[in-house]
C-alpha positions as CSV (number, residue, x, y, z in Angstrom):
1,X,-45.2,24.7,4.1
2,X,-42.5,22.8,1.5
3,X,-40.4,25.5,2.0
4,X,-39.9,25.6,5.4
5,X,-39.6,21.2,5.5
6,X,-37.0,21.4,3.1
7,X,-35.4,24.2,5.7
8,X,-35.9,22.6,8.6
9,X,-34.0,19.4,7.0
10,X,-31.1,21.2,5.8
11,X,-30.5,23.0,8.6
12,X,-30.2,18.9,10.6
13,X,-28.3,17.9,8.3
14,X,-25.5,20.9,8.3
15,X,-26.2,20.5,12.0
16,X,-24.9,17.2,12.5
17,X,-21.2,16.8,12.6
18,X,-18.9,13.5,11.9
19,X,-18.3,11.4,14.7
20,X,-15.0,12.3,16.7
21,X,-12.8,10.1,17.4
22,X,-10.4,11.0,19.9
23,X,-7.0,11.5,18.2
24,X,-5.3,9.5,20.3
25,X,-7.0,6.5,19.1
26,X,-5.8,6.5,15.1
27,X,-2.8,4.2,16.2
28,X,-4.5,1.2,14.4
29,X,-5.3,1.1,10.5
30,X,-8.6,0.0,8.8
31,X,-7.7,-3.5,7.5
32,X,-9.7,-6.1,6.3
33,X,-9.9,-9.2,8.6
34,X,-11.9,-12.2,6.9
35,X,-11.1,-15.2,8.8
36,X,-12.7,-18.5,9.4
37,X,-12.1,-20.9,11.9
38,X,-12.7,-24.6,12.6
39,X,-13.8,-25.3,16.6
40,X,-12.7,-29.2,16.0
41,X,-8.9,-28.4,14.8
42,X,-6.4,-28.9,17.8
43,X,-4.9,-25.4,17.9
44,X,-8.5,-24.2,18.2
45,X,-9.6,-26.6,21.2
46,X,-9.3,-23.8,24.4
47,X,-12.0,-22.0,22.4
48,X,-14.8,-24.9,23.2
49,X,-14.2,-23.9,26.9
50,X,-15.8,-20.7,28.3
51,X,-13.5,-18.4,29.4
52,X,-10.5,-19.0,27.0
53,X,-8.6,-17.1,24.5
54,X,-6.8,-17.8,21.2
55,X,-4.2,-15.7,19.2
56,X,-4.9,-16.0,15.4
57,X,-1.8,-14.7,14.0
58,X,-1.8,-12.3,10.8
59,X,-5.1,-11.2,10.1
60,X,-6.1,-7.3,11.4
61,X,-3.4,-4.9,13.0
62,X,-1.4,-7.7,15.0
63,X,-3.5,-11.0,14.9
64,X,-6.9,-11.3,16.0
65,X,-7.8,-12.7,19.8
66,X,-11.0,-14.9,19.6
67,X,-12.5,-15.4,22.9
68,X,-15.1,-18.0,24.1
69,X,-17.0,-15.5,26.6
70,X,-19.7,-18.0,27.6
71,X,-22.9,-16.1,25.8
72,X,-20.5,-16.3,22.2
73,X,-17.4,-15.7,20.6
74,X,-15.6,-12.6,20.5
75,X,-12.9,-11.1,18.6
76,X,-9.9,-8.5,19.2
77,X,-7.6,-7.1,17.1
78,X,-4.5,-8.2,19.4
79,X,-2.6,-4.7,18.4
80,X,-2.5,-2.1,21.5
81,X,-4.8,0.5,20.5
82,X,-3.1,3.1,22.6
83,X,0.3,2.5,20.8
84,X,2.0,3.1,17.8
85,X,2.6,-0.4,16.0
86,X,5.9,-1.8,17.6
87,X,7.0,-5.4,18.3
88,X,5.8,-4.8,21.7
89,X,2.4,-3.5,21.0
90,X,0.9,-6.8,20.7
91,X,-2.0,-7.7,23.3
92,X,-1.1,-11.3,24.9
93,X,-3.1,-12.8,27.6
94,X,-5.2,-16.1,28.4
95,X,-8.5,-16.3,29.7
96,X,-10.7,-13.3,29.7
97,X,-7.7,-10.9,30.1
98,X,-4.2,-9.6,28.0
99,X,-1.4,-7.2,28.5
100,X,0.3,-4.9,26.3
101,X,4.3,-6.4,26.0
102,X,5.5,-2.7,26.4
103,X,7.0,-1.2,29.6
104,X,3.6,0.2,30.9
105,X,1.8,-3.5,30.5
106,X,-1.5,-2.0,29.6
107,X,-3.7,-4.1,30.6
108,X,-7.3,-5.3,28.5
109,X,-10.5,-7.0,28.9
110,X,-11.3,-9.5,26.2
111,X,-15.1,-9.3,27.3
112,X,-15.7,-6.1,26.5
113,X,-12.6,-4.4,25.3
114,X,-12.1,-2.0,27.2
115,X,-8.6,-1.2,29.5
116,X,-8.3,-2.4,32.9
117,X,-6.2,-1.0,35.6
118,X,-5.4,2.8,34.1
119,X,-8.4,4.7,33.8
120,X,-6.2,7.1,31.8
121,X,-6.0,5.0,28.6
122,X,-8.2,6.5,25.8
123,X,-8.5,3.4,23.7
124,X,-10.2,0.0,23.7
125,X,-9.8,-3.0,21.9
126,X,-10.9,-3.2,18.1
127,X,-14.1,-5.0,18.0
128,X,-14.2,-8.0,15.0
129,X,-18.0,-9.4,14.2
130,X,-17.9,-13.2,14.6
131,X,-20.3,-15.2,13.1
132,X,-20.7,-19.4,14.5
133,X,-22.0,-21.7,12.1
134,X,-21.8,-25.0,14.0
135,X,-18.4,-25.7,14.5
136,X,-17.2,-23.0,12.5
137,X,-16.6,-19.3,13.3
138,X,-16.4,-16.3,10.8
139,X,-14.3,-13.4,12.0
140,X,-14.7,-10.0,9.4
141,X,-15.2,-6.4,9.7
């Protein structure tokens, strides 16, 4: 009966593949983002209103977003994940919503991430863990 266990389990495990990301989304590179920041500083004030955003320049692929969405904080890498990296490719926006600064504007919900207004974009936003300790948030991968 070992036998066959063992063969059953090998076979699952030669079974299962890798997960696939779609090619098109390898424009933005695995960097480490560690960054902490304090809700009571002025630059950081939007962020103790629902529904506001905040660039955070130099940290992941083009600055990290950090938006105040109400039921927490979440945080975007601000680099256009269906672009290469180009002085354009960097996600702008204020409130709940940013565009691309390249000719096609793409468009991008900082709720959940994903594009808004061309169904055919592949990619959404990269997705930061944010931790709040009182007034302080912890942004990392």
């Amino acid at each position: 009966m070992k036998p066959y266990f063992y063969l059953l389990i090998l076979i699952i495990f030669t079974a299962c593949s890798k997960n696939s990301d779609d090619k098109n989304c390898k424009f933005l590179l695995d960097v480490s983002v560690n960054v902490t920041i304090n809700l009571n500083l002025p630059q950081y004030n939007q962020l103790n209103s629902i529904g506001n955003s905040v660039y955070v320049a130099n940290p992941g692929n083009g600055g990290v977003i950090v938006t105040n969405a109400g039921s927490g904080f979440l945080a975007w890498d601000a680099a256009d994940p269906n672009h290469t990296p180009t002085s354009c490719s960097i996600v702008s926006g204020s409130g709940l919503e940013g565009t691309c600064g390249c000719t096609d504007a793409n468009k991008y919900s900082f709720v959940t991430g994903q594009p808004l207004e061309n169904s055919t974009l592949q990619c959404s936003l990269r997705n930061y863990r944010v931790e709040q300790n009182g007034n302080t948030l912890l942004i990392f991968n």
